[in-house]
C-alpha positions in Angstrom: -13.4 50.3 166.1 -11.6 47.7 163.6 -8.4 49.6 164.2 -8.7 49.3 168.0 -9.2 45.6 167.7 -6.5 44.9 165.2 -4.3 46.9 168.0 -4.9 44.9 170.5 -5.0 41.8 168.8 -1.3 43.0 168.3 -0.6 43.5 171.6 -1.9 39.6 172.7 -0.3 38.3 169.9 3.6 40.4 170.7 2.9 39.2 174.5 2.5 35.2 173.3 5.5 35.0 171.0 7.3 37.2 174.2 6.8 35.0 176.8 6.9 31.7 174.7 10.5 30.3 173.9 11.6 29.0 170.6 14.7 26.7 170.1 16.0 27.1 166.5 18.6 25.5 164.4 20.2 27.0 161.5 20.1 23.7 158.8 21.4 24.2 154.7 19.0 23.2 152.4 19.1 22.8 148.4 16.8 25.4 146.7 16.3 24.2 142.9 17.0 26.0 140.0 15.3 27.1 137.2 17.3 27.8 133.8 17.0 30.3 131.8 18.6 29.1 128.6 18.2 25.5 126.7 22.1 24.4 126.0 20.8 20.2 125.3 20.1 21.8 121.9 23.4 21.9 121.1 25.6 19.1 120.6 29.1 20.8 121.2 30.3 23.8 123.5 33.5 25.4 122.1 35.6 27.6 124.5 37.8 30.2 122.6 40.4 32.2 124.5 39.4 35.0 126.4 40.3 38.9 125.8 42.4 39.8 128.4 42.0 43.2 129.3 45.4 43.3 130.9 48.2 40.5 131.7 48.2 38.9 135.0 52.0 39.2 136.5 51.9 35.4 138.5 49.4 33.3 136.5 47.7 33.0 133.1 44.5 33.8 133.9 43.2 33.0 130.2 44.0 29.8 130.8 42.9 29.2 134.1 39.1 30.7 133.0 39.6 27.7 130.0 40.3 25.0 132.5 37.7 26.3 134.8 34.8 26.5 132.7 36.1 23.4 130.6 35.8 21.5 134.0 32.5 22.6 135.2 30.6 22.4 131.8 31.6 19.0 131.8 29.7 18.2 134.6 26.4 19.3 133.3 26.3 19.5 129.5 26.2 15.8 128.1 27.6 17.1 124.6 31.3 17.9 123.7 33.6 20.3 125.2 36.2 21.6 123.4 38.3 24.5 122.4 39.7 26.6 120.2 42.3 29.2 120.1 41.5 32.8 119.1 44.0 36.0 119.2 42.6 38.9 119.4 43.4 41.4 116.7 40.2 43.4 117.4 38.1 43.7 120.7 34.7 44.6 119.5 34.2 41.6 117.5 31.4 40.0 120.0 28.6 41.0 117.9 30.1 40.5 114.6 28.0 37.5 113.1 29.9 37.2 110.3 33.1 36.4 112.6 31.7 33.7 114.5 30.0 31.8 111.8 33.7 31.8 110.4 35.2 30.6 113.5 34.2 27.1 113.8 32.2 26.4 110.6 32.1 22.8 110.5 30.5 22.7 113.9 27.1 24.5 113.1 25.2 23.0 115.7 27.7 24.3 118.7 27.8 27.1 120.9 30.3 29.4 121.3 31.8 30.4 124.9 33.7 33.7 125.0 34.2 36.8 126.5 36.5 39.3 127.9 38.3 39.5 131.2 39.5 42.4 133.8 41.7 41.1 137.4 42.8 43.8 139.7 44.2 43.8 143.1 44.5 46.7 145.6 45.7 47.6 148.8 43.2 49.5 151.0 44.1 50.9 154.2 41.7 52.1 157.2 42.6 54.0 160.4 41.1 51.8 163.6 39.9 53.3 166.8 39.9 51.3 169.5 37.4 52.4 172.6 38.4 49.6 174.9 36.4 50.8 177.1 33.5 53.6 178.9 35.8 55.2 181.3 38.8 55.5 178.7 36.4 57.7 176.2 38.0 61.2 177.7 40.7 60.2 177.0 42.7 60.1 173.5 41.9 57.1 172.0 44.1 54.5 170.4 44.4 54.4 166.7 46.2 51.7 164.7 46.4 51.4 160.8 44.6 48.0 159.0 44.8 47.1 155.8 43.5 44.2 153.3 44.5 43.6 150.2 41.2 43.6 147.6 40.8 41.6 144.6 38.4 42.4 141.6 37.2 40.4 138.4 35.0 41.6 136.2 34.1 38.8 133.3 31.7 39.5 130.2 30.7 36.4 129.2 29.1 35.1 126.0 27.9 32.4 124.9 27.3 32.5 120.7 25.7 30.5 118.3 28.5 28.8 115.7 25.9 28.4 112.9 24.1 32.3 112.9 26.9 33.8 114.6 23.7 35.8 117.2 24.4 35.8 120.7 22.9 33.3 122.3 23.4 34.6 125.6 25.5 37.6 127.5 26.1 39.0 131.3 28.5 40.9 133.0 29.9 39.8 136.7 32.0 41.6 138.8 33.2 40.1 142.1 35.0 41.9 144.8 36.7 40.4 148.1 38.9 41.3 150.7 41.5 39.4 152.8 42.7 40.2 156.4 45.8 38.0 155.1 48.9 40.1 153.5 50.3 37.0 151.7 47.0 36.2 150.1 48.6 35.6 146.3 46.1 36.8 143.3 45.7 33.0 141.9 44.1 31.8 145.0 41.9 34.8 145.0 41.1 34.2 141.5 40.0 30.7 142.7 37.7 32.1 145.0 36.0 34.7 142.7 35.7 32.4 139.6 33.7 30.0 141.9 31.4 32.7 142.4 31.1 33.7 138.9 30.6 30.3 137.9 27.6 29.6 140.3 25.8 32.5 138.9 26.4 31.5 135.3 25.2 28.1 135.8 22.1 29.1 137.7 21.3 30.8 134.6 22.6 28.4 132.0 21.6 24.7 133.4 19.6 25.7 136.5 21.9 24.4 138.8 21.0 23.8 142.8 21.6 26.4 145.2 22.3 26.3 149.2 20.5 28.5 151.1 20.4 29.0 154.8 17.2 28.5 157.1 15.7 28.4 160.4 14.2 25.2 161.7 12.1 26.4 164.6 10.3 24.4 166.9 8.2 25.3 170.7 
């Protein structure tokens, strides 16, 4: 008997919202966010140079990650930024304690931001059908070739403590996007990724504000 009721409570309920029309706007709004980490214990972020897992033919893309996170640390840490340059004899030196308490050991109460780097491009190619239209479906259809050229960076990043030389903090990010233009060049894909990258890592690391999209609906 309850289901029966709840059925046709259903019913009257799908036949109010069907025959009732809604106007809705589609409005940004700034979710807050919630850190994971406490960084205003630190007095001083250091940025060493990055491992780069392989050289980047138009830009230097160590550099660029420096600048980058240089810049946007700088609007939300109120210690120092600085940094420091590191070359890389070995590549599995991210847990060595020992190391990092060595690297900047008159700065004990700063944290260290590191990590290694991977930037790819690739040309991917698709066959398109095109079924203009009902009538033309017996028929052969057309086919024309598309491609896009794909960018990938995959950053590990770390974030170490100078004085205990433990990791403080660590993720992986990999980012993938395509362009419809054949002259996109790397750097400005680089831009685009890194921005990405960088609103995930502060979300973690300073709880950063977030857009989101919603619906404002009204009778």
């Amino acid at each position: 008997m309850i289901k029966k009721i709840s059925f046709a409570f259903l019913v009257v309920l799908a036949l109010h919202f069907s025959c009732t029309s809604f106007d809705y706007q589609k409005i940004n709004v700034e979710l807050p966010g919630i850190a994971t980490l406490d960084i205003d214990q630190f007095q001083e972020i250091v940025i060493s140079d990055f491992l780069v897992e392989k050289e980047t033919k138009d830009f230097d893309i160590n550099q660029e990650l420096i600048d980058s996170f240089s810049t946007e640390l700088s609007k939300h840490f109120l210690g120092k930024i600085s940094t420091k340059e590191m070359s890389w004899e070995e590549k599995d030196i991210f847990h060595k304690e020992d190391f990092w308490k060595s690297f900047v050991p008159d700065q004990e109460e700063a944290l260290i931001l590191t990590g290694s780097v991977q930037y790819s491009e690739e040309i991917r190619k698709a066959i398109l059908e095109d079924h203009s239209s009902i009538s033309e479906r017996h028929y052969p259809t057309k086919k024309g070739l598309a491609q896009r050229k794909f960018y990938t960076l995959i950053l590990n990043l770390y974030l170490i403590k100078a004085k205990t030389g433990e990791v403080f903090y660590t993720r992986d990010f990999k980012e993938s996007k395509g362009y419809k233009n054949p002259k996109q060049t790397a750097i400005f894909a680089f831009f685009d990724l890194i921005e990405t990258v960088k609103g995930k890592f502060l979300q973690n690391v300073v709880g950063k504000k977030k857009l989101a999209q919603r619906y404002l609906i009204s009778e």
